[in-house]
N, C-alpha and C positions, 0 to 999 in steps of 0.2 A: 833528511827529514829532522825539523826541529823536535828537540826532547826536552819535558818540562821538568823542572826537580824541585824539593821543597827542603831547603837550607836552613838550620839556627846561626843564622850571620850575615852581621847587618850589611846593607846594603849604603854604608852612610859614605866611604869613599867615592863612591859612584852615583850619589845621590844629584837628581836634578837640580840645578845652581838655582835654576830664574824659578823656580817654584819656591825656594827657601827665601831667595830675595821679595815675589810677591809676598810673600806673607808676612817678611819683615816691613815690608812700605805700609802693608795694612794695619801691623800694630803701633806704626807710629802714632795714629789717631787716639787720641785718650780714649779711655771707654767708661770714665767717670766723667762727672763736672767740672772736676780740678785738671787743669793740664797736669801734666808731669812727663818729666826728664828721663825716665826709662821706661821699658816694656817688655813683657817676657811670654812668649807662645810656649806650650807644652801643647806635644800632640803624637800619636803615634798610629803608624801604618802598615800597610805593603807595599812592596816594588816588585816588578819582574823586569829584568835582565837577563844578558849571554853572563855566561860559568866565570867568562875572562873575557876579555880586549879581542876581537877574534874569534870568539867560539859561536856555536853554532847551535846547544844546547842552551834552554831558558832555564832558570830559578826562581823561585819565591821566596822572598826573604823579608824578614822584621824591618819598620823605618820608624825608630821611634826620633822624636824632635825634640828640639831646644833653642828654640832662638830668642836671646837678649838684643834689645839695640838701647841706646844711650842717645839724646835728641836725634839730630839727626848725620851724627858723623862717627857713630862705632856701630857696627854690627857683629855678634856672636853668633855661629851657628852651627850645626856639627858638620858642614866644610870648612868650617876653620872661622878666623876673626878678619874683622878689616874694619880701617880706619882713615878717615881722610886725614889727609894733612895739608892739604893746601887748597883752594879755589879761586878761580877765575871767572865770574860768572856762571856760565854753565860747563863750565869747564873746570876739573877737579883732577889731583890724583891721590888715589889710597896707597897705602902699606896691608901687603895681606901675610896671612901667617894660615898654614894647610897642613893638610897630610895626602901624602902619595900612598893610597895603599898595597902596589907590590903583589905577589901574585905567586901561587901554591904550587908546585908541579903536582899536587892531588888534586888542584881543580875541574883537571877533565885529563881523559887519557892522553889525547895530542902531547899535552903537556910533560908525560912521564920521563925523566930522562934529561929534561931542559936546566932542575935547580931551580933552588927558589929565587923569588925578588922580594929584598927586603923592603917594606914597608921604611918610609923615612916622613918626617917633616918637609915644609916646603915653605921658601920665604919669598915674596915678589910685592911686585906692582900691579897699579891699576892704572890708568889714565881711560876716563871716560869723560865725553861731549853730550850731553841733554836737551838735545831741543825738543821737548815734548811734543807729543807723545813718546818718543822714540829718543834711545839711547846707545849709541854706538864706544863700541870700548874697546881694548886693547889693554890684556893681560898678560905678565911675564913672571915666572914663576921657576925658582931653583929647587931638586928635591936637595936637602941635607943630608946625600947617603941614600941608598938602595940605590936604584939605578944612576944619582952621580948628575941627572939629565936636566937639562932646560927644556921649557915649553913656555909653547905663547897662543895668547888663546885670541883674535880679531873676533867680531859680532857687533849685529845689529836687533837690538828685539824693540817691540813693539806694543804697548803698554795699553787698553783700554777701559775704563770706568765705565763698564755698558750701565751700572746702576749702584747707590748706595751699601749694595748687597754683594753684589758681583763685579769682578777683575778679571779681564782676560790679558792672557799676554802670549807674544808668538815671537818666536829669535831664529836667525839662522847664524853658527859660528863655524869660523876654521882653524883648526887647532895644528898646531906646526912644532917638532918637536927636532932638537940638536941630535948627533949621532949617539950619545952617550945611553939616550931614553930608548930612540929607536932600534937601539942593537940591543939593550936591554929586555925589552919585551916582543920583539922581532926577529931579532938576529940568530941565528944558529952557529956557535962554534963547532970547530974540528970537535974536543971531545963529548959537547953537546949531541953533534952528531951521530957520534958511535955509541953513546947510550942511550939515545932518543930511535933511531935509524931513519931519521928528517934528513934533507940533503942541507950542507952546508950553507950557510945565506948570511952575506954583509949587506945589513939595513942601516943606510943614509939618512942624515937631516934631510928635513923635509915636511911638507904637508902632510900630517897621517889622515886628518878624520876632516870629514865636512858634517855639522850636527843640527838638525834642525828641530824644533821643540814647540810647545803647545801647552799655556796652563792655562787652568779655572782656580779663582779662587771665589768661594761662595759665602757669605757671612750670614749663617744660618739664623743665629736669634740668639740676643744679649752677648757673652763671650763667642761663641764656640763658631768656628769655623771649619768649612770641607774644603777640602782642593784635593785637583786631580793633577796629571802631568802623563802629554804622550808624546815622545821624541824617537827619532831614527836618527844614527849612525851613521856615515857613509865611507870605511875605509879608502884609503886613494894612495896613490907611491908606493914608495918600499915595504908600507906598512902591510896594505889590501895584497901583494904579491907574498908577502912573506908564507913560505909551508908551516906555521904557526897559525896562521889563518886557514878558520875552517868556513866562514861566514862573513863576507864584507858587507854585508847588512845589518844591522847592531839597534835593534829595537829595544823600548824601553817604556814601561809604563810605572805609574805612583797613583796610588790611596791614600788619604790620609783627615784623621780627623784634630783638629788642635783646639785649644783654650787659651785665649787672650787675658793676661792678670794686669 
């Protein structure tokens, strides 16, 4: 049985991507008479989430915002920056720059025993194809430190302007991670074992997660906008078997209110 808890720590590692990205699409629109060259949301919320990657136990945590973009080829946000650097039509690839945030053996008791995972930076790629509505993408990403791992994130979401007001959007992605990630936050070693008392487990590259997502973004009146975000999780592979898993079902929701400057 899931157990709720209520955390002072943010949820911004883990924060919904295609929620931060609609809102950045929606500040690109000036919201004065004069166009201009930059845009900046302030907003802050809640999230509910599992404890860690696998757990089974929900949270409530602070989601305060910040997102800059610069016309229309930089985006700041607290997942990180990204930046195009080249296109082809509808065809582009960005430079991103992240954080992996790593993971507490005080997060939840499974955990006790396992060591932490250091929190690192993360530098990668983007190449995404736009044919509107709809944007399919392909992301690769190295953390610099903590787990050492590569991941690569495939998706498709789905963009719609039901009204000058409202944005919906809906993605389904699969996220595939090298040995290095997956033993990292899966794997059990021998001496992990003996002070965890989890049986041993070598977790493979591989598909860990299939994620599928749901946002609203609502432009209430003058600046300020509400968005919402409801996605599930779907452990799969070495990841979903690992005794570190207590839940291969990984729910997630977002609140949140902003201001467009």
């Amino acid at each position: 049985m899931r157990r709720l808890a209520f955390r002072n720590r943010s949820l911004l590692p883990a924060a919904p991507t295609r929620v931060l990205l609609s809102l950045a699409l929606l500040s690109l629109a000036p919201s004065h008479a004069e166009a201009r060259d930059w845009s900046l949301v302030l907003g802050a919320g809640t999230g509910l989430a599992p404890e860690y990657e696998g757990g089974e136990d929900l949270e409530v945590s602070p989601l305060p915002l910040v997102i800059f973009t610069w016309q229309d080829w930089l985006k700041v946000s607290p997942g990180g920056a990204e930046a195009r650097v080249a296109r082809w039509g509808r065809l582009s690839v960005s430079g991103r720059l992240g954080y992996e945030g790593g993971r507490d053996q005080d997060d939840a008791d499974r955990l006790k025993g396992l060591g932490d995972v250091d929190g690192a930076a993360t530098a990668g790629l983007k190449l995404a194809w736009t044919p509107e509505p709809f944007e399919v993408y392909l992301t690769v990403d190295r953390a610099l430190g903590g787990s050492d791992g590569l991941t690569g994130t495939l998706g498709l979401d789905y963009t719609a302007k039901v009204s000058e007001r409202l944005m919906l959007t809906a993605g389904i992605a699969a996220v595939m991670a090298d040995d290095e990630h997956m033993q990292s936050y899966f794997g059990i070693t021998p001496r992990q074992s003996a002070a965890s008392g989890l049986a041993r487990y070598d977790a493979e590259a591989g598909l860990k997660r299939v994620d599928f997502e749901a946002t609203a973004t609502w432009m209430i009146g003058g600046n300020w906008m509400l968005f919402g975000s409801a996605g599930v999780g779907v452990l799969t592979g070495d990841a979903a078997d690992s005794p570190v898993v207590e839940e291969k079902v990984q729910p997630r929701l977002s609140l949140a209110l902003g201001y467009r400057f």
